[in-house]
C-alpha positions in Angstrom: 18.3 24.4 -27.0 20.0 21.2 -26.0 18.1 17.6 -27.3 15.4 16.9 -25.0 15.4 12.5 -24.2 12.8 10.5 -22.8 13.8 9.8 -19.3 12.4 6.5 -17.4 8.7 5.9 -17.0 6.7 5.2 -13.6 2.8 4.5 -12.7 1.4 6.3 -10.1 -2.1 5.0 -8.8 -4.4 6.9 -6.2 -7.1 5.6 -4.7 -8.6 7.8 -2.6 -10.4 6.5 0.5 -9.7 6.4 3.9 -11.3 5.2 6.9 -11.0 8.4 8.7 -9.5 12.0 7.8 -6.4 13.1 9.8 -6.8 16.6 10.7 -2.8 17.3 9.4 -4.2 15.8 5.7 -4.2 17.8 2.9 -4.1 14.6 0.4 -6.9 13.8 -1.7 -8.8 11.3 0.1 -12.4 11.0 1.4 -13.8 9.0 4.4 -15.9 5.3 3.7 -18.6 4.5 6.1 -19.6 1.8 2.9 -18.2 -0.9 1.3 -15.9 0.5 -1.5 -16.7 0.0 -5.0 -13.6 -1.8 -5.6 -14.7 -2.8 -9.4 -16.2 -0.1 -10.6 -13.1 1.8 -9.7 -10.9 -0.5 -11.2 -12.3 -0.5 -13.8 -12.4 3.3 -14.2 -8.5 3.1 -13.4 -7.9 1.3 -16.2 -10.0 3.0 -18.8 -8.2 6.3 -17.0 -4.9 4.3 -18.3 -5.8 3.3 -22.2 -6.8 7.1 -22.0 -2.9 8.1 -21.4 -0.8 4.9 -22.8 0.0 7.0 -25.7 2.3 8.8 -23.6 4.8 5.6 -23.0 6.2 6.0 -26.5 7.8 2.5 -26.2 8.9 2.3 -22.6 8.5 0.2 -19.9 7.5 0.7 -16.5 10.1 1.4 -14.4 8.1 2.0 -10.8 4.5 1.4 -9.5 3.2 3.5 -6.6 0.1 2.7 -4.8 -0.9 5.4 -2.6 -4.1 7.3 -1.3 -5.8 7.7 0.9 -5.4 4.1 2.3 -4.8 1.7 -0.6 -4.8 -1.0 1.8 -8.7 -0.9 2.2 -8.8 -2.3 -1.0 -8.7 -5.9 -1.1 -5.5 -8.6 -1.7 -7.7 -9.8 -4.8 -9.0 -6.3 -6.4 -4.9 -5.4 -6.5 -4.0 -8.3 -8.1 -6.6 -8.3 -10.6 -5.1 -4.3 -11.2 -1.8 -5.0 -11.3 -2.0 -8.0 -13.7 -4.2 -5.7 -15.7 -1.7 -3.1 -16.1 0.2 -5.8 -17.4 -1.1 -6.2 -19.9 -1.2 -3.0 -21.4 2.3 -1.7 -20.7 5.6 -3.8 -20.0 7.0 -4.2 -16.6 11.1 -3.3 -16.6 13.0 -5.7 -14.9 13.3 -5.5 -11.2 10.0 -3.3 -11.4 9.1 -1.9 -8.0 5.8 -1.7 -6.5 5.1 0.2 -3.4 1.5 -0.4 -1.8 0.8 2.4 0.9 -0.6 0.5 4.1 -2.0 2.3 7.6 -1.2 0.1 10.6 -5.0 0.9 11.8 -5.9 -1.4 9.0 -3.5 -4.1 8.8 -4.0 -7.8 9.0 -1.5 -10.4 8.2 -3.4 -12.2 6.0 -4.1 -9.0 3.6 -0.2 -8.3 3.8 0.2 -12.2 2.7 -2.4 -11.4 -0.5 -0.8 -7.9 -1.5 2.8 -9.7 -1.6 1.0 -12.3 -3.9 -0.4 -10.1 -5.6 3.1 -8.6 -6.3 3.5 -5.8 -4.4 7.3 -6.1 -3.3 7.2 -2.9 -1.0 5.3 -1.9 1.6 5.4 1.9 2.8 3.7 1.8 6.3 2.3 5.5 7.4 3.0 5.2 11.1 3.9 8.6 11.8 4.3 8.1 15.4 5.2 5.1 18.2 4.1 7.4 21.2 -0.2 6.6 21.4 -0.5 10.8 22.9 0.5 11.7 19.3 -1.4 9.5 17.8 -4.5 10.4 19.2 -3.6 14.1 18.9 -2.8 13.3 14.8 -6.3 11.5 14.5 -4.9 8.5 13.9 -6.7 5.2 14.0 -4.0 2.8 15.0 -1.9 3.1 18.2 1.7 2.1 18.7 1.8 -1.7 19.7 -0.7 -1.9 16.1 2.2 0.0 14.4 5.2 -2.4 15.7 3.1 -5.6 14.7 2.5 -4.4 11.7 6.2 -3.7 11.2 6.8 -7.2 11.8 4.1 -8.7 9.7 5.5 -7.1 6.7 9.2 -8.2 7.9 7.5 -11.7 7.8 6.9 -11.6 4.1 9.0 -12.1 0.7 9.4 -8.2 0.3 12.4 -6.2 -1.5 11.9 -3.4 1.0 9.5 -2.1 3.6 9.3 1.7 4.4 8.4 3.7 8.0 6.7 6.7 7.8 7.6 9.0 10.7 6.5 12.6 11.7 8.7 14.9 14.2 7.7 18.3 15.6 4.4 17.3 16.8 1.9 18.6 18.9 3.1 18.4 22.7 6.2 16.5 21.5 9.4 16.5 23.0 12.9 16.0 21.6 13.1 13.1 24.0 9.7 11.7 22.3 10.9 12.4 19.1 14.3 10.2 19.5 12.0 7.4 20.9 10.7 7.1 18.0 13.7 6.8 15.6 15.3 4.8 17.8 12.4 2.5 18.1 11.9 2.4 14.4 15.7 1.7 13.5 16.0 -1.1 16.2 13.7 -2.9 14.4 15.8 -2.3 10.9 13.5 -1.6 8.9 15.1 -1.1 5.3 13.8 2.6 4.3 12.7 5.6 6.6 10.8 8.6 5.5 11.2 10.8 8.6 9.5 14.3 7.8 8.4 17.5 9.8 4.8 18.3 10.3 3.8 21.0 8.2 0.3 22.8 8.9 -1.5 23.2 5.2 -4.4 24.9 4.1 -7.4 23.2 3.8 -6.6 20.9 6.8 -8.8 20.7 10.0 -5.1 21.7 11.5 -4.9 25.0 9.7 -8.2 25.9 10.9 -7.6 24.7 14.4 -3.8 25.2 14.7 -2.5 22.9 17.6 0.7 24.3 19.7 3.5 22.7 18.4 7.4 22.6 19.4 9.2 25.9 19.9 12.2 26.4 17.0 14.8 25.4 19.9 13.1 22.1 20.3 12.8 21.5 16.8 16.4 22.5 15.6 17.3 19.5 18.9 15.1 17.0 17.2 16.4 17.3 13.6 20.1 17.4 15.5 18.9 14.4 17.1 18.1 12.4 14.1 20.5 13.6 11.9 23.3 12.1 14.1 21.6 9.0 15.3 20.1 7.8 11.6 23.9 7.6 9.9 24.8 5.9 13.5 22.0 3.2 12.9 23.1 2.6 9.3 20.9 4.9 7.6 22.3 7.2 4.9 20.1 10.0 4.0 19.7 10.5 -0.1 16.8 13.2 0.0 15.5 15.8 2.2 13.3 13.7 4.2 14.5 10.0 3.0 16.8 7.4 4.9 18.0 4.3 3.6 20.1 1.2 4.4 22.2 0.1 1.1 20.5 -1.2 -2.0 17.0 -0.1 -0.5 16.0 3.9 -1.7 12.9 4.2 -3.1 13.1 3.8 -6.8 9.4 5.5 -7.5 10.2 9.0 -5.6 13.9 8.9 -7.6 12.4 9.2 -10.4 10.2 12.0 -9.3 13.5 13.8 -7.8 15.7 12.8 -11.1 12.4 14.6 -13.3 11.5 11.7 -14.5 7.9 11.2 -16.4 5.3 9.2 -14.5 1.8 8.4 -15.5 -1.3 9.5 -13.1 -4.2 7.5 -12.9 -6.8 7.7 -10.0 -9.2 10.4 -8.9 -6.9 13.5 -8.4 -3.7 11.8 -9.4 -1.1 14.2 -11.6 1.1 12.9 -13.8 4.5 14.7 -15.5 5.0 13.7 -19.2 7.4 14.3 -22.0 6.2 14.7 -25.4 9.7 14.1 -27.5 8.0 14.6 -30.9 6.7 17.9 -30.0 9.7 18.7 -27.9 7.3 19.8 -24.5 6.8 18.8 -21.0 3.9 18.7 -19.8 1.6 17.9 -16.6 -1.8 16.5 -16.2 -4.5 16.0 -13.5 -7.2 13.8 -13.2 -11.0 14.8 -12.0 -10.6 14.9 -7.9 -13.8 13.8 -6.6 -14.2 10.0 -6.7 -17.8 10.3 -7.7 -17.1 12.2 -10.7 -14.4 10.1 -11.6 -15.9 7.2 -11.5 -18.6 8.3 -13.9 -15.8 9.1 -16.7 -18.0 11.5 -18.2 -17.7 13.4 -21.1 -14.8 15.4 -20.2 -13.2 11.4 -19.5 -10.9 11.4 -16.8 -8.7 14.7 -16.8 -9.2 18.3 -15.0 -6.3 19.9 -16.6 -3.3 19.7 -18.8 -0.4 22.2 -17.9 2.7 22.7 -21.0 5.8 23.5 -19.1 7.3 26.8 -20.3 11.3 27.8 -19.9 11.0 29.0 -16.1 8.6 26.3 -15.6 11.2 24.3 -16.5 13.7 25.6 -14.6 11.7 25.7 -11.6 10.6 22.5 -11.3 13.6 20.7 -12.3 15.5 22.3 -9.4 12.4 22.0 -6.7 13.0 18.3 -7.3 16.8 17.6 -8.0 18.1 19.8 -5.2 16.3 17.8 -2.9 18.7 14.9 -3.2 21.5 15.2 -1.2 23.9 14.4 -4.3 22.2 16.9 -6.4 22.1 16.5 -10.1 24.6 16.3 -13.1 24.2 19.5 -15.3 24.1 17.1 -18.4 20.6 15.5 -16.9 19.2 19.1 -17.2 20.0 19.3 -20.7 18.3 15.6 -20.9 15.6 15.9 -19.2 14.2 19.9 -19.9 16.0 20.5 -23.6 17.5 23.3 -22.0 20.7 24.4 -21.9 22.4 24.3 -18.6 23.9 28.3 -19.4 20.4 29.6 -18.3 21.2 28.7 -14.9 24.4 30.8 -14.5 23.1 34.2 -13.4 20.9 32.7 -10.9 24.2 30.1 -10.2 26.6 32.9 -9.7 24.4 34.5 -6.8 23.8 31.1 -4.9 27.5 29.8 -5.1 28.5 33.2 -3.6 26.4 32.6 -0.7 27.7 28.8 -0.1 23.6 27.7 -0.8 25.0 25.6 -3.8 28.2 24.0 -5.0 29.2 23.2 -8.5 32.0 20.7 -9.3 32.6 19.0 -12.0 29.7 19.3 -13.7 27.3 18.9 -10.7 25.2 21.0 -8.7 24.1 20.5 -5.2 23.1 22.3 -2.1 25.2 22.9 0.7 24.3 22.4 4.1 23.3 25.8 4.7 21.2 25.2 1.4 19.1 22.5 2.3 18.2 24.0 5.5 17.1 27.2 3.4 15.9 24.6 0.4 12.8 26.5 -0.4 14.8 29.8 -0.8 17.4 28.5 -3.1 14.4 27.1 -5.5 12.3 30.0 -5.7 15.1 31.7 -7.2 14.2 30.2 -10.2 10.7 30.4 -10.6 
């Protein structure tokens, strides 16, 4: 066994409302008709966090994520009141990022104005599409004039970084369609893209009513399509899905990709922790039904705990790090499992043979046949 370290810390915080389900979702969020009980959740949020500060053995917070559901539908006031809350029960690092998930559908310049006083310094906007036939299709609640404004309302403000969420291979889209969008979304330069393919999950009103979505041809011709006219717009892709300009990737998701540990607070929020006295990883989740969790009954806040054996380990490490397209350092393995490195070499030897992974110098990524085959390479070491 090689010395297991305590890696950086981040906050994730769900809150889990929306103002209306998407058919593609499979996140934990419920639709509001009524007002939201902003302070009785709150409040709940931060009993949820004295519950788990044991668990920051002495660091500080490196990240805050705010996501959902639609965060947004909270107020300017109830996230400043949680944020300065948080505060004051764990340390913010320097340079501390805070990402506040927003839907166009319920944007409004003057709540944008309160979040960035509140200190939220990055704004992740879950456009999805700028074509309004997809947007009606994906159940969405803003169309794509909302989506540009509110582009440029958060460009208006003091932020370190604003991010776009697109989606490609959607129902009835074209490859055409699909560049529209990228190209519409880098013209305005906005600092950070996530630009993902839809995926149909269980559970979702999609899986049970599957719409017709782009043949493989047309897909392979969207993906070639954004893959040569991102790097051409100044974007450099860092992670399977993530494009950035300099100095902007997402610090929060990093950490996630780099194994990092993260605290989970919020009705179904999970959080990934390391224990170094005991020597064990471990993952936690949180009760998923708002109503239950607000109640913090006598089970308190937590569904499960989950202690991460060798394969889990292994696994998981490797689901997360081989997403990035500079891969990982062998040593960080060692770091951030207690593992030594060795225990990948049977599984190593097969993959390098195959060009799905290189190793030089002490670090492993995927080739470019292997990140197009991602999910094969990882399940080779579960």
């Amino acid at each position: 066994m090689s010395e297991l370290q305590l890696p950086p810390l981040s906050l994730y915080i769900h809150i889990p409302w929306c103002a209306r389900k998407c058919p593609y979702c499979d996140f934990n969020s419920h639709e509001s008709k009524q007002a939201l009980p902003e302070a009785a959740y709150i409040d709940a949020l931060l009993l949820d966090l004295d519950a788990d500060l044991h668990w920051a053995q002495g660091r500080c917070l490196r990240s805050i994520f705010i996501g959902g559901g639609t965060p947004s539908l909270f107020s300017a006031n109830a996230i400043k009141t949680l944020l300065r809350e948080v505060e004051q029960r764990i340390a913010f690092q320097d340079g501390l990022e805070i990402t506040l998930e927003a839907n166009p559908g319920t944007a409004e310049a003057d709540k944008f104005h309160g979040f960035a006083e509140a200190g939220i310094n990055r704004l992740s906007l879950g456009i999805q599409s700028l074509d309004d036939d997809r947007l009606t299709q994906l159940g969405r609640i803003h169309d794509a004039d909302q989506a540009l404004l509110a582009i440029e309302m958060a460009q208006g403000l003091a932020l370190e970084s604003i991010n776009v969420d697109l989606m490609h291979g959607l129902p009835g889209q074209s490859a055409a369609s699909a560049h529209r969008d990228l190209l519409t979304a880098t013209s305005y330069r906005v600092p950070h893209i996530s630009w993902y393919q839809l995926t149909i999950e269980p559970n979702t009103v999609f899986h049970t009513t599957r719409p017709k979505l782009p043949p493989e041809h047309v897909l392979a011709e969207i993906q070639g399509s954004g893959e040569s006219l991102l790097p051409d717009e100044g974007y450099r892709q860092y992670e399977v899905s993530a494009w950035a300009q300099q100095g902007h990737r997402c610090l929060h998701n990093l950490n996630y990709w780099h194994f990092g540990d993260y605290l989970g607070i919020g009705a179904g929020a999970h959080g990934k922790l390391t224990d170094i006295r005991s020597g064990q990883v471990v993952r936690v989740a949180k009760q998923r039904q708002p109503e239950r969790y607000l109640k913090g009954d006598v089970q308190g806040f937590r569904a499960g705990e989950k202690t991460l054996n060798t394969q889990d380990l292994c696994g998981e490490f490797l689901m997360n790090a081989l997403r990035l397209n500079d891969g990982f350092m062998l040593a960080e393995f060692s770091k951030r499992t207690g593992l030594d490195p060795t225990i990948l070499d049977p599984r190593l030897e097969s993959l390098v043979f195959r060009d799905l992974v290189h190793l030089e110098e002490g670090r492993l990524r995927c080739s470019d046949l292997g990140r197009r085959f991602l999910d094969a390479v990882v399940a080779e070491f579960f």
